[in-house]
N, C-alpha and C positions, 0 to 999 in steps of 0.2 A: 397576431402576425399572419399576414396573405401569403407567404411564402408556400411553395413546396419542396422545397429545398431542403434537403437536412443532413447532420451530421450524426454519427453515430457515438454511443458512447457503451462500457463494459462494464460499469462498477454491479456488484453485488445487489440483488432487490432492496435488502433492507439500506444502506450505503447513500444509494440514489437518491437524492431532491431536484425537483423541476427547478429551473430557473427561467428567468426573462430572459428571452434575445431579442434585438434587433432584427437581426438579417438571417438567421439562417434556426429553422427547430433542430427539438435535438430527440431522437429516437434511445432511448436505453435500453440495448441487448443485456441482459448478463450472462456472462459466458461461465462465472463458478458460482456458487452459492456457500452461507457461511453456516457451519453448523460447531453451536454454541458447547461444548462438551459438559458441561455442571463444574462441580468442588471434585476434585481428583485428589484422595486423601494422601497417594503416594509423594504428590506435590506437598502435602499440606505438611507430609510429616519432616520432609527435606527441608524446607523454609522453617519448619520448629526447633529443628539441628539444626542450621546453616546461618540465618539470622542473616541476609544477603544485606551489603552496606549501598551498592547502588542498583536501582533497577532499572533496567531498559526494555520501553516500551514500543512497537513499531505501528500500533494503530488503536484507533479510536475503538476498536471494538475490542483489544485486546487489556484495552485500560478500563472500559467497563469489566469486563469479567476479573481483570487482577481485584480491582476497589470489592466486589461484590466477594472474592471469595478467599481471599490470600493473604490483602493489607493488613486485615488485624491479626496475621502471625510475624508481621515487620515490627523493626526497632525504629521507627521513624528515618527510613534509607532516604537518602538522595535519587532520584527521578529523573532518566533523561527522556524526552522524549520526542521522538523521530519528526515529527511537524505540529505546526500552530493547530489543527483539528486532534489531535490525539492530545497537546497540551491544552485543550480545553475541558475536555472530561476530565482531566487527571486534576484541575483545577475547581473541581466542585467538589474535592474530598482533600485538598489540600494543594497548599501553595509553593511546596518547594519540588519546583521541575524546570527542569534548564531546556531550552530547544535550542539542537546547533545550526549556524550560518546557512549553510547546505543543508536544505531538508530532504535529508536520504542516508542509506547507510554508512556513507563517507563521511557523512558531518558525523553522524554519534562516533565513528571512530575518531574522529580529530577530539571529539569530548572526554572521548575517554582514557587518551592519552594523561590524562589528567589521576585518574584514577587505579591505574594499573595494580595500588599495592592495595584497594579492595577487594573483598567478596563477590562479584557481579551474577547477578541475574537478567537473563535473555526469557521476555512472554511474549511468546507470539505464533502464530499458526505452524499448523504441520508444513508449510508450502511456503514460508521465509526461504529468502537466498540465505548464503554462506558467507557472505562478504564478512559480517562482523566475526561469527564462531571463526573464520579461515584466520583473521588478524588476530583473535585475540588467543588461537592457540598458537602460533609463532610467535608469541611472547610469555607462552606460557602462563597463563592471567587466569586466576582462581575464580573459573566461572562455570553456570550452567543454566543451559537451557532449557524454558517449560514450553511446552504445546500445549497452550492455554484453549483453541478452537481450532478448528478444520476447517481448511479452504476445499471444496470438491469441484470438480469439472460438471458442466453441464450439458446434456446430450442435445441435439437435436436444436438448437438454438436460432436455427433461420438466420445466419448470421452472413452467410455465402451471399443469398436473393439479396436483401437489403442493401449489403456494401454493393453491389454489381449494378443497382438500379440508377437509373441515369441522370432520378434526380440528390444521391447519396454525392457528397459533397467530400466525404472524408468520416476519417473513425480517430479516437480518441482511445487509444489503450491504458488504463490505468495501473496494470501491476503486467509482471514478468508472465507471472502465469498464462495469462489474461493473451500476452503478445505469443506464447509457446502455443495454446489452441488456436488463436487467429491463425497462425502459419500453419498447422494441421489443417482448418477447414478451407482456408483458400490452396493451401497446396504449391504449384507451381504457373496458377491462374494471373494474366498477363495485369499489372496494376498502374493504373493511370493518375489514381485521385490519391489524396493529400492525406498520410500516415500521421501521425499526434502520439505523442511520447508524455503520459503525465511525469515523467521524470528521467534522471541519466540512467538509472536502473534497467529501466524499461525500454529505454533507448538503444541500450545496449545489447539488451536483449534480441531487439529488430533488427539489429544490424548487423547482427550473428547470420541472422536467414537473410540477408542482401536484402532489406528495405532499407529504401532512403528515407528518414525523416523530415517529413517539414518540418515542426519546431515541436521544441521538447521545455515543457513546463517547469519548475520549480517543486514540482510533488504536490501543489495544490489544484484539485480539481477546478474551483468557481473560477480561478484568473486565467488559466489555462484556458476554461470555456470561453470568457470573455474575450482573448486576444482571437481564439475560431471566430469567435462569431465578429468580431471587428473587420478580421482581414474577409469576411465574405460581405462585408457592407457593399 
């Protein structure tokens, strides 16, 4: 590609794969990094008592570490899991896991409507929203949640010069977190170029701090990229 043209993107080092565009490269900042915590035996010992009947997963890297250190204290649970990339890991150590309509916290709540008179287990980092624990403690719903990894902030990330430069096309924020430092590093700095929501989560997030969204994805990063890089044909 002859372009110098590019978009920016936030996901996590490991997270990140290059893809192919047409029309526009794509730069990845990461704005947090993910740090894997081990077998947390106080977890181990909760799931030996508790025997959770459904479990909810919110990402790809939180279903590798559940399979590597927790599934063999399950009674073979039911599996929901937040989108098509996180149900694919969870699909190489077994087959029963439902992805809901909406891939974001609002779909697994519609799924879980389903499940209310189970056990539920929440894995997923220190830096998940509330959305789900907020609903499922207003119905009272016999759950708990593990911090299975840690999302941490990244310093110094060069994130400011890039967006600013005049051939940066626009940025792609993929988690809440991710849009809570964007607005800390840009601040109150005047913005012209084209804001990208990988989801309503995230969208929402930006529009707390008065960003207008140009378009807000599906919670899948590759299609998300694709429609960027179409609309800069």
């Amino acid at each position: 590609m002859g372009t110098s043209n590019y978009i920016i993107t936030t996901r996590p080092e490991g997270k990140f794969k290059p893809m192919d565009t047409r029309c526009i490269s794509i730069k990845n900042v990461p704005l947090t990094k993910i740090v894997r915590n081990g077998p947390q035996e106080e977890i181990i010992q909760d799931m030996i008592q508790n025997r959770p009947g459904i479990i909810v997963i919110t990402s790809s890297v939180g279903a590798s570490e559940f399979f590597k250190y927790y599934y063999k204290y399950t009674d073979s649970p039911h599996i929901i899991a937040i989108g098509d990339k996180t149900a694919d890991e969870i699909k190489k150590y077994t087959g029963d896991v439902s992805v809901p309509a909406a891939r974001n916290s609002y779909g697994v709540i519609t799924m879980l409507e389903n499940y209310l008179n189970f056990r539920i287990a929440l894995f997923r980092s220190n830096e998940s929203n509330n959305i789900i624990n907020d609903w499922l403690k207003q119905r009272n719903a016999n759950f708990t949640e593990y911090h299975i990894y840690n999302v941490v902030k990244l310093e110094n990330n060069g994130i400011k010069e890039l967006f600013m430069d005049k051939d940066c096309r626009g940025i792609l924020l993929t988690s809440s977190m991710e849009a809570e430092i964007f607005h800390e590093v840009l601040g109150d700095a005047k913005i012209t170029k084209n804001i990208y929501a990988i989801g309503k989560v995230t969208e929402k997030t930006l529009q707390k701090y008065g960003y207008d969204v140009s378009f807000t994805g599906n919670s899948d990063f590759d299609s998300t990229i694709k429609y960027i890089d179409n609309e800069n044909c």
